[in-house]
SEVOMAR-977430 format. One line per 10 residues: number of its first residue (from 1); their letters; for each residue x, y, z of N, C-alpha, C. Coordinates in steps of 0.2 Angstrom, whole numbers. Example, Ala and Ser with C-alpha at 12.3 -4.5 7.8 and 13.67 -1.06 7.14 Angstrom:
1 = as = 66,-28,39,62,-22,39,66,-16,39; 64,-11,35,68,-5,36,64,0,39 .
END
This chain:
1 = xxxxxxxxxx = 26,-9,265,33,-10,267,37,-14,263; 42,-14,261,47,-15,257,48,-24,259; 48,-26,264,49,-33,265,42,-35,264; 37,-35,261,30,-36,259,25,-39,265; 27,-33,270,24,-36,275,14,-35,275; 11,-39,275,3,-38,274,1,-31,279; -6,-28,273,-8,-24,279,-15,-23,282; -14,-23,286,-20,-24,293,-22,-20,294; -30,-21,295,-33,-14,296,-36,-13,301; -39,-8,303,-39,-4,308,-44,-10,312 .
11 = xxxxxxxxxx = -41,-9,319,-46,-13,324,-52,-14,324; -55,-21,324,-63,-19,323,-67,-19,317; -61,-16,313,-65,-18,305,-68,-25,303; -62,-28,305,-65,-35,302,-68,-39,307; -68,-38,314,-72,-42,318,-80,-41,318; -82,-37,313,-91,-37,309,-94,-43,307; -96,-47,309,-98,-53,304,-100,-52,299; -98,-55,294,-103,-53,287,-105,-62,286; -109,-63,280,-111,-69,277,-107,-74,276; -107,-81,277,-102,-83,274,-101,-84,265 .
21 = xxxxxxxxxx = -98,-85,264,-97,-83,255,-91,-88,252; -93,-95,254,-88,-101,252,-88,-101,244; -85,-104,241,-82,-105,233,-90,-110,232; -92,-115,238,-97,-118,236,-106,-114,235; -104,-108,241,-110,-104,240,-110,-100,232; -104,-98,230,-103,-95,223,-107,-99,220; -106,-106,216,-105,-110,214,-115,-111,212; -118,-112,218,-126,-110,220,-127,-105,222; -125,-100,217,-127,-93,220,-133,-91,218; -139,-94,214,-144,-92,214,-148,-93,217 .
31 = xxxxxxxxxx = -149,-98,222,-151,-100,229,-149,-94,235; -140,-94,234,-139,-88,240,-140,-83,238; -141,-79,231,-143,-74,229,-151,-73,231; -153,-77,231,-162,-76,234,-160,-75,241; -158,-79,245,-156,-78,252,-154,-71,254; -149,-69,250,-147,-63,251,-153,-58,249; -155,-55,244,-162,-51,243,-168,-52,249; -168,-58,250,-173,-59,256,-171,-57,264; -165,-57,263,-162,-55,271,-163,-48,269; -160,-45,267,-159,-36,266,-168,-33,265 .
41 = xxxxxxxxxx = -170,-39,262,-178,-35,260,-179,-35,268; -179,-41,272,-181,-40,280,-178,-36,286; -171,-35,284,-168,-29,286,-161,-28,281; -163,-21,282,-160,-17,277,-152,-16,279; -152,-17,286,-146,-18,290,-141,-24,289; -143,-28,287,-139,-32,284,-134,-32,278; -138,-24,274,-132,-22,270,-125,-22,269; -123,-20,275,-114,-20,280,-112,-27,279; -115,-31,283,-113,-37,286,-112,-41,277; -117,-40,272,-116,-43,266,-112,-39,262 .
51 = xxxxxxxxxx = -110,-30,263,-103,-29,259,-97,-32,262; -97,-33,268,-89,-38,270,-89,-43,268; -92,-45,268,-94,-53,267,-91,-55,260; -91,-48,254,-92,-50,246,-85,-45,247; -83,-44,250,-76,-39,252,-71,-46,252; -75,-49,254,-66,-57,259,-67,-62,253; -71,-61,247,-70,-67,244,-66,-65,237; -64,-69,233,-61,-66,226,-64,-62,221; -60,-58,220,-64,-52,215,-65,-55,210; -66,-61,206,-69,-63,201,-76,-68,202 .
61 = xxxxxxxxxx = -75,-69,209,-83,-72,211,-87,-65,214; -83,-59,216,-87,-57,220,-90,-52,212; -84,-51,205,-88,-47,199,-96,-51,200; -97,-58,199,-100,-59,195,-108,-61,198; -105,-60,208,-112,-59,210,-115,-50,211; -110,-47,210,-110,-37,208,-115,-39,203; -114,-44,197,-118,-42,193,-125,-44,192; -125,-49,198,-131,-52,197,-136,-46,201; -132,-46,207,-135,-40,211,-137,-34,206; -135,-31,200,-136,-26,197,-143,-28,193 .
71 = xxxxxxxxxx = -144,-36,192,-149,-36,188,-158,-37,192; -154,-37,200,-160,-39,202,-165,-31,206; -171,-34,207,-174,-27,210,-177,-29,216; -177,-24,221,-176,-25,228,-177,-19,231; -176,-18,237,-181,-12,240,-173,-8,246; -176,-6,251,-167,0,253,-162,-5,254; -162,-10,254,-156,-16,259,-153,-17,251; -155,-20,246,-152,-21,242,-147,-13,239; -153,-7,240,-150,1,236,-142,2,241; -142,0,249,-138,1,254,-132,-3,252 .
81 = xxxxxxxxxx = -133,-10,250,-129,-12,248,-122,-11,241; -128,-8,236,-125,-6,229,-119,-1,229; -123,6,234,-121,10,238,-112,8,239; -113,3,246,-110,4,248,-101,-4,243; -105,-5,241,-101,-9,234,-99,-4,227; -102,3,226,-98,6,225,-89,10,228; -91,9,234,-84,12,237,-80,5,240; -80,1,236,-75,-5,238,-68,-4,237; -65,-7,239,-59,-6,238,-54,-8,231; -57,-13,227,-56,-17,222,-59,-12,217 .
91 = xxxxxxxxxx = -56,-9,212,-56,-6,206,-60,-8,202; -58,-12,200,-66,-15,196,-72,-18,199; -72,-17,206,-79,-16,210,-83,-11,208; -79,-5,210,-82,1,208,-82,3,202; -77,1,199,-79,2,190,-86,0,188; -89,-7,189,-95,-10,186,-101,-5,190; -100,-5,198,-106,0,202,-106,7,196; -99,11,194,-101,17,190,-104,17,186; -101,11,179,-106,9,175,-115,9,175; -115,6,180,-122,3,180,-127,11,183 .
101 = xxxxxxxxxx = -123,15,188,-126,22,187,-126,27,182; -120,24,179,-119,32,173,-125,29,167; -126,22,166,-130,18,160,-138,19,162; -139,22,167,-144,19,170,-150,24,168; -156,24,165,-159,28,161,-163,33,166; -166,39,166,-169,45,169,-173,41,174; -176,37,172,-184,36,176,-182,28,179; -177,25,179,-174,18,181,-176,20,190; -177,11,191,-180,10,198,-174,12,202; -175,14,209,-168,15,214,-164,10,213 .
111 = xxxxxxxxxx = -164,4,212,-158,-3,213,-154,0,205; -157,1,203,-157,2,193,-150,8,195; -153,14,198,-148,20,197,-145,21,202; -147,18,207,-141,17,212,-144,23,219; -149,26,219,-149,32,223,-158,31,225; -159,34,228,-166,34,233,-165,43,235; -173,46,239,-173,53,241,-177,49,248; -179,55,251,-181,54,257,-189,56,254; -192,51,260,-200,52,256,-206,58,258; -204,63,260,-205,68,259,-203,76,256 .
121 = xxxxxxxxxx = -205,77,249,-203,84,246,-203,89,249; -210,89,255,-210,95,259,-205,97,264; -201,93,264,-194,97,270,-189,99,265; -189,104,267,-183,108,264,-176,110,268; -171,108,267,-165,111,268,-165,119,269; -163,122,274,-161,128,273,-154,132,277; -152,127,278,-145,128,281,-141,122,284; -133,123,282,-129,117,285,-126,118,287; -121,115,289,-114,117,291,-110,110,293; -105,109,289,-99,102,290,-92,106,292 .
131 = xxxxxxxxxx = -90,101,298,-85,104,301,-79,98,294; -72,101,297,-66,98,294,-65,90,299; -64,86,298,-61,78,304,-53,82,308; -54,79,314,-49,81,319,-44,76,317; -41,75,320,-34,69,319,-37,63,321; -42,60,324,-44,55,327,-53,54,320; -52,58,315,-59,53,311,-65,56,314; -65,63,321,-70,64,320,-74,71,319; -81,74,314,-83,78,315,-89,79,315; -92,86,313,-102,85,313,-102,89,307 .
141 = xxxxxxxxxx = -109,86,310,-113,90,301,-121,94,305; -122,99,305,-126,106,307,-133,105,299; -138,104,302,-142,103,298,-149,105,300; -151,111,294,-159,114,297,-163,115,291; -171,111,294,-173,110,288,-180,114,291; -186,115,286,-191,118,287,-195,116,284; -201,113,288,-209,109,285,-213,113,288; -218,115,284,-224,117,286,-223,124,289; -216,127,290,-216,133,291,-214,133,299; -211,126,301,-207,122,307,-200,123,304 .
151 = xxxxxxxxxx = -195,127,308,-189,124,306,-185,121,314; -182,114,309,-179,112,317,-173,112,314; -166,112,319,-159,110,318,-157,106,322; -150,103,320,-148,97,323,-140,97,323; -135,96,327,-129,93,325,-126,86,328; -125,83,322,-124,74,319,-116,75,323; -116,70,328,-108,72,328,-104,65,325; -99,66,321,-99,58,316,-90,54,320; -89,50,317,-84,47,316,-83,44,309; -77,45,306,-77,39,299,-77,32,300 .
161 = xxxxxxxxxx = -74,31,307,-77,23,308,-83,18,312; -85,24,313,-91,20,319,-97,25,315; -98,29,312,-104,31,307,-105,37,312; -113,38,315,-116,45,320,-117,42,325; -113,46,330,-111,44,339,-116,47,344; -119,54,341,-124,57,345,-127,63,341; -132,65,344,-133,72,338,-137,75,346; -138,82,345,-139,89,349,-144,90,343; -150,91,346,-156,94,341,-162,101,346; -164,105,343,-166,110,341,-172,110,338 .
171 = xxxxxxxxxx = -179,106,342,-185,107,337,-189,116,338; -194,115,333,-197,123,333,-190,128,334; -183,125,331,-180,132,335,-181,138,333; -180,143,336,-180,151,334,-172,153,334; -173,158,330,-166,162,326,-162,163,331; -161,164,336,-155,162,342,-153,156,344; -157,151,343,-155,144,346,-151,142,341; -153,142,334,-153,138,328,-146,142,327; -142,149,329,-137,151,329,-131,149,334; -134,147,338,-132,146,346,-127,140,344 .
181 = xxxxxxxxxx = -129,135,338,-130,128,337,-124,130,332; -126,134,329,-120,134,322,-114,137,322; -116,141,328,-109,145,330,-104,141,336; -106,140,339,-103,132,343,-99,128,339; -103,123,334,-98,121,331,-96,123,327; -94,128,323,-89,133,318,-83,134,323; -86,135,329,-79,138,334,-76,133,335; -79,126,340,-76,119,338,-71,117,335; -72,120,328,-68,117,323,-62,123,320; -62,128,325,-58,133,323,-58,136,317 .
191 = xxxxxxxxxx = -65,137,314,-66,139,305,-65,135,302; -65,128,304,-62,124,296,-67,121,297; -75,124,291,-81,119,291,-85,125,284; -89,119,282,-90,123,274,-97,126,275; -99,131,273,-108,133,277,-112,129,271; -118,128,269,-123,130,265,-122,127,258; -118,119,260,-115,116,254,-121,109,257; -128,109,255,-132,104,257,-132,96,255; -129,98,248,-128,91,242,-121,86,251; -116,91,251,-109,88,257,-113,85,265 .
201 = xxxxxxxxxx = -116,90,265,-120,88,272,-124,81,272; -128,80,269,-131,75,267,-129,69,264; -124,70,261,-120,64,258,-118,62,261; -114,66,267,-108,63,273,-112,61,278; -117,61,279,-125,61,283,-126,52,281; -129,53,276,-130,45,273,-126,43,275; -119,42,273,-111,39,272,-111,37,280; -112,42,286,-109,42,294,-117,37,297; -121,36,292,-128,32,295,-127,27,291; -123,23,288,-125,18,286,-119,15,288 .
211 = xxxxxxxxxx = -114,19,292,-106,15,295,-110,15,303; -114,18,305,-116,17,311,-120,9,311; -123,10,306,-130,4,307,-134,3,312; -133,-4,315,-138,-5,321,-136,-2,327; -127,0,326,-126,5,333,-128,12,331; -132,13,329,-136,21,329,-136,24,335; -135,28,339,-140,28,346,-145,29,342; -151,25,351,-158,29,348,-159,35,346; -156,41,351,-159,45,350,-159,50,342; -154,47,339,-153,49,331,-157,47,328 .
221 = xxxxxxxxxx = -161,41,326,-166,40,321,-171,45,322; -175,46,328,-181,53,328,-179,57,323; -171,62,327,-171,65,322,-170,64,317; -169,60,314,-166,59,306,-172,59,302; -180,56,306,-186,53,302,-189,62,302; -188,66,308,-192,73,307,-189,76,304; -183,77,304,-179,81,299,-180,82,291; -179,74,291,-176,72,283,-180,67,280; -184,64,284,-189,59,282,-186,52,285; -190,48,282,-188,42,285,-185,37,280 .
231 = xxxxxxxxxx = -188,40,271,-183,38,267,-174,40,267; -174,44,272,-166,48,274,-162,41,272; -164,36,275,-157,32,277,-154,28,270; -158,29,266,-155,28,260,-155,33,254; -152,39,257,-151,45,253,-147,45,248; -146,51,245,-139,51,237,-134,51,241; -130,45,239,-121,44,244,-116,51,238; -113,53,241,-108,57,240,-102,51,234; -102,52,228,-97,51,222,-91,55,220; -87,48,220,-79,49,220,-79,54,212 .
241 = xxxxxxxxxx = -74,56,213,-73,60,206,-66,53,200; -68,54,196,-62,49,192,-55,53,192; -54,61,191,-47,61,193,-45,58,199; -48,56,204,-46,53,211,-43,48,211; -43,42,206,-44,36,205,-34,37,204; -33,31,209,-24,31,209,-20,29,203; -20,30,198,-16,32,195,-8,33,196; -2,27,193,4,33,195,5,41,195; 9,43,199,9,48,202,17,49,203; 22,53,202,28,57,202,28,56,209 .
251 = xxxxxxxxxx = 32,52,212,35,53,220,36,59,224; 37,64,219,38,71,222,32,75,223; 29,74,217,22,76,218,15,73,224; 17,69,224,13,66,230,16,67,235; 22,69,238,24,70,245,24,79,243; 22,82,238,19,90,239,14,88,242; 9,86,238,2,84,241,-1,82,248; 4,78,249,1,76,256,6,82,261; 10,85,260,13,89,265,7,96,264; 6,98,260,1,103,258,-7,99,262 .
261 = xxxxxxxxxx = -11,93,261,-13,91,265,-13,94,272; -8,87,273,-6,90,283,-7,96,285; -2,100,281,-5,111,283,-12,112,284; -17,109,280,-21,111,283,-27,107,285; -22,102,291,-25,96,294,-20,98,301; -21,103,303,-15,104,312,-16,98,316; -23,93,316,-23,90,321,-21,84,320; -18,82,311,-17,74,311,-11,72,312; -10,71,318,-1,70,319,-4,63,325; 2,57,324,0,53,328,4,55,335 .
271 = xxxxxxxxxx = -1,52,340,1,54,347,3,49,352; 3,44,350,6,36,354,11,38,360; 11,34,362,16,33,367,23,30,364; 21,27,358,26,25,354,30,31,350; 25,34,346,27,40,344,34,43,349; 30,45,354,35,47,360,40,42,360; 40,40,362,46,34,364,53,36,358; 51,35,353,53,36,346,58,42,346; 55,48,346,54,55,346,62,56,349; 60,53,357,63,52,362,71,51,360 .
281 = xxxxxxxxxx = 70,46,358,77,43,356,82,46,352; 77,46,345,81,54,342,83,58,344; 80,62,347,81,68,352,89,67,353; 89,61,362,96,61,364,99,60,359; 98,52,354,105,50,349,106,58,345; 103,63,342,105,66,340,106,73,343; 106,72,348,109,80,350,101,84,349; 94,82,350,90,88,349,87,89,342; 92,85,337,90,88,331,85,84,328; 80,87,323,71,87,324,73,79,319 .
291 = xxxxxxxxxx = 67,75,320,69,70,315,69,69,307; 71,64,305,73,65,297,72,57,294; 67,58,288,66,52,287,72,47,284; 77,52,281,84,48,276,89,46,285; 89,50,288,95,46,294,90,43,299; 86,43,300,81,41,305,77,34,301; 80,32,296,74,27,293,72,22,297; 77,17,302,73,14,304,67,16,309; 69,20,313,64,22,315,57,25,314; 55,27,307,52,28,303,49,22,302 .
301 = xxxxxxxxxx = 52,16,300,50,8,299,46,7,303; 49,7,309,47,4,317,41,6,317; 38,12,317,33,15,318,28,14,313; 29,13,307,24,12,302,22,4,304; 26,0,305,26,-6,307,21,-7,313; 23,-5,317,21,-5,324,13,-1,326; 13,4,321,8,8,322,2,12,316; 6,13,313,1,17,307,0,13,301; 2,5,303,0,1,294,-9,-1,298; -10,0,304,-16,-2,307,-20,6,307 .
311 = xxxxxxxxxx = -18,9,303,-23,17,304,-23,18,299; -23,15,294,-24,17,285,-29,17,283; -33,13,287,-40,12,285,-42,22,287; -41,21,291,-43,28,295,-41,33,293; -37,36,291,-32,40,286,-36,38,279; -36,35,277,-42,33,270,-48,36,271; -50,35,277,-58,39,276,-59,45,278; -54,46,284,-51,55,282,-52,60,277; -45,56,273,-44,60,266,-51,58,262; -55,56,263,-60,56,259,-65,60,261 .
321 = xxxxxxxxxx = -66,60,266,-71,67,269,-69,72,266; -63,74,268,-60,80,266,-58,82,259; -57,76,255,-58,78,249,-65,80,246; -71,78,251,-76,79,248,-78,86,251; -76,89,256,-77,95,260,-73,99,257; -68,98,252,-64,104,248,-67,103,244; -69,99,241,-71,99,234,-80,105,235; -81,105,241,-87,108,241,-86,116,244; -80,116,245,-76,121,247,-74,125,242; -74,124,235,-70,126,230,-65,125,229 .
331 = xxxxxxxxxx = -60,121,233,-52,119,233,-51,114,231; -50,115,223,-48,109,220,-43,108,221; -37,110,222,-31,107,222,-30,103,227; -35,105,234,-34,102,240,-38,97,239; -43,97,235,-47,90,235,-46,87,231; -43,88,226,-40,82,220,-33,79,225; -30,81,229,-23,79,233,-27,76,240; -33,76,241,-35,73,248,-39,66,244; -41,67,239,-44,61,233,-40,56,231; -34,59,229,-28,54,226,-26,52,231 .
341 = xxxxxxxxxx = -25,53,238,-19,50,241,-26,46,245; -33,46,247,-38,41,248,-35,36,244; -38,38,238,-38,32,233,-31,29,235; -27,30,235,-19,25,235,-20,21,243; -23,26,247,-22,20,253,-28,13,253; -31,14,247,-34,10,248,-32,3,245; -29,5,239,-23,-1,238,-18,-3,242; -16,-10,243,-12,-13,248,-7,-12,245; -2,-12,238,2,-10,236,5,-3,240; 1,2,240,3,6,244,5,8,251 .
351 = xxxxxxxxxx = 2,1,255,4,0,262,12,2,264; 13,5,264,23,6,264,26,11,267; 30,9,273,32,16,276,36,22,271; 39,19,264,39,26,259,37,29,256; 31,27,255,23,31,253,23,37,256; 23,43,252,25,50,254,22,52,258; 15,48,258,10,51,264,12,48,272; 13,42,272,13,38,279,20,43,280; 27,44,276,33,48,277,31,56,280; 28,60,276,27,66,280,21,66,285 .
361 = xxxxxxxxxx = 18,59,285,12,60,296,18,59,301; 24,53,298,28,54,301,32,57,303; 35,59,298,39,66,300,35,72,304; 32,73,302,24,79,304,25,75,313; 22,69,315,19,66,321,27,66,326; 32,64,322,38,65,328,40,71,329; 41,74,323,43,84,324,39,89,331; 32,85,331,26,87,337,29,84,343; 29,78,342,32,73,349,38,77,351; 44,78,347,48,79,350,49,87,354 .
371 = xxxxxxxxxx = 44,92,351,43,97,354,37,95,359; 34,93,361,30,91,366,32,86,372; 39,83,372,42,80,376,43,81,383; 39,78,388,42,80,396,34,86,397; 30,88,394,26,91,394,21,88,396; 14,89,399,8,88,400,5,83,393; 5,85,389,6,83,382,8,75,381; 12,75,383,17,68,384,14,62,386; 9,58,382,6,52,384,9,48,390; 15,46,390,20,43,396,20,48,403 .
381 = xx = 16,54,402,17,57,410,13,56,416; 7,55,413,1,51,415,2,45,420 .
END
């Protein structure tokens, strides 16, 4: 926003505990750099809690233990963590993690190259299916593998912010079940899901199990460990592409993109009670007429302030899903413009109710609202 107001992130993000990471622990960091290799070696789960931790401290302390962390060898906690310090928010975080994978020689150990496989060759992938994210961050991933001439299926149902919520699985199924399972959720999603793109399934598989962590439910680790092995949980993470990377960007060009986006997102429109409210008030002050970011501005303000600078996070991992689910799709145009505009909410610079993107959810989210007014639909009728 324009008065430099800071941006907040989605509820819950920050209330994770991660390590403490003082200027003092920097300073002896090869004492807390063994502490940390020891704690991840003993649970790997601790991953998470040590990307935030090296997320809240300055990025010239945090380059410098990324590199010590690059020089050491360590078993999945350290690999999950690499992982997940490639998708930092801080550009030259993930610059040094790219480096260190693209340098990293054929035969280098997993810390080395950054990736792991599941420790069984004998399951094979033989069909998937990824649905598109509804307006709320959630979707599933349809996965059927075959060992030994077993095939079982599963559907993951994910969230970008809470990882995997529940899965529906399908052992020994037979050709009716295993359709029963695919066609459900294709319909679900009203045709927006990519079939038989296995590299997308399992990347976003990895990515939704390492945001869940210790809240897994139980009943998803079985399946994960019969399916996909038990090396599953440290699988190959899905890679940002470099045109993605935010670069300036033509104002007009970005507010194509994300209107194009939303077109083919029907469900990401905010639905608040505030929304409403907002909507509401246009309406009477203008006679009806739909809203408009140039005469409507403050209220446009109001709402980014009040509402959507705390959903960026959530929008950022959206667009990221979905730039990976076009990109697997074949839709480069839609996946290089769901990439770019990730990448920009991931910068705090870009926090701004005139950032093309937050301007057309809101135009898109009051245009719905104010058609939806006084109807069932209308969160205030309740």
């Amino acid at each position: 926003m324009d008065s430099g107001a800071r941006r907040i992130e989605e509820p819950g993000w920050d209330e994770i505990p991660g390590p403490t990471l003082g200027q003092d622990d920097v300073d002896s960091s090869t004492a807390w750099l063994d502490d940390l290799l020891a704690s991840l070696e003993h649970d790997p789960e601790q991953s998470w809690n040590a990307f935030q931790g090296l997320e809240a401290i300055d990025p010239e302390s945090r380059l410098q233990i990324v590199a010590e962390l690059l020089k050491a060898r360590g078993g999945d906690g350290l690999t999950r963590l690499l992982l997940l310090l490639g998708e930092s928010r801080d550009e030259d975080t993930r610059a040094a993690i790219g480096r260190a994978t693209a340098e990293a020689p054929p035969d280098a150990a997993p810390t080395d190259a950054i990736a792991t496989t599941g420790d069984s060759p004998s399951r094979r992938v033989i069909r998937s299916l990824v649905t598109a994210v509804d307006g709320e961050g959630s979707g599933a991933i349809v996965v059927s593998t075959e060992r030994q001439g077993v095939v079982s299926s599963a559907a993951f149902l994910c969230d970008v912010r809470k990882g995997i919520l529940d899965v529906l699985g399908v052992a020994e199924a037979d050709h009716a079940a295993e359709s029963d399972l695919y066609e459900q959720f294709a319909e679900l999603s009203s045709g927006q899901c990519v079939e038989d793109a296995p590299e997308l399934a399992l990347g976003l598989l990895s990515g939704s199990l390492m945001l869940s962590g210790r809240s897994t439910p139980p009943a998803v680790r079985p399946w994960l460990d019969a399916m996909l092995g038990a090396g599953f949980h440290s699988g190959s993470f899905l890679a940002t592409k470099p045109e993605w990377a935010s670069a300036p960007i033509d104002q007009a060009v970005l507010a194509e993109r994300s209107w194009n986006v939303l077109e083919e997102c029907p469900g990401w429109v905010d639905g608040s009670p505030l929304t409403f409210e907002l909507a509401e008030e246009i309406s009477l002050r203008e006679r009806r007429a739909a809203a408009d970011p140039a005469r409507d501005s403050g209220a446009y303000r109001y709402l980014f302030e009040r509402r959507l600078i705390h959903r960026l996070e959530l929008y950022r991992r959206m667009l990221l899903w979905m730039a990976f689910f076009w990109d697997a799709a074949g839709d480069d145009e839609l996946s290089l413009s769901a990439g770019i505009l990730a990448g920009q909410l991931a910068d705090e610079q870009y926090a701004v109710p005139a950032h093309p993107f937050a301007v057309a959810l809101t135009t898109r989210s009051l245009h719905e609202a104010q058609r939806l007014l006084g109807t069932l639909a209308d969160p205030r009728s309740s």
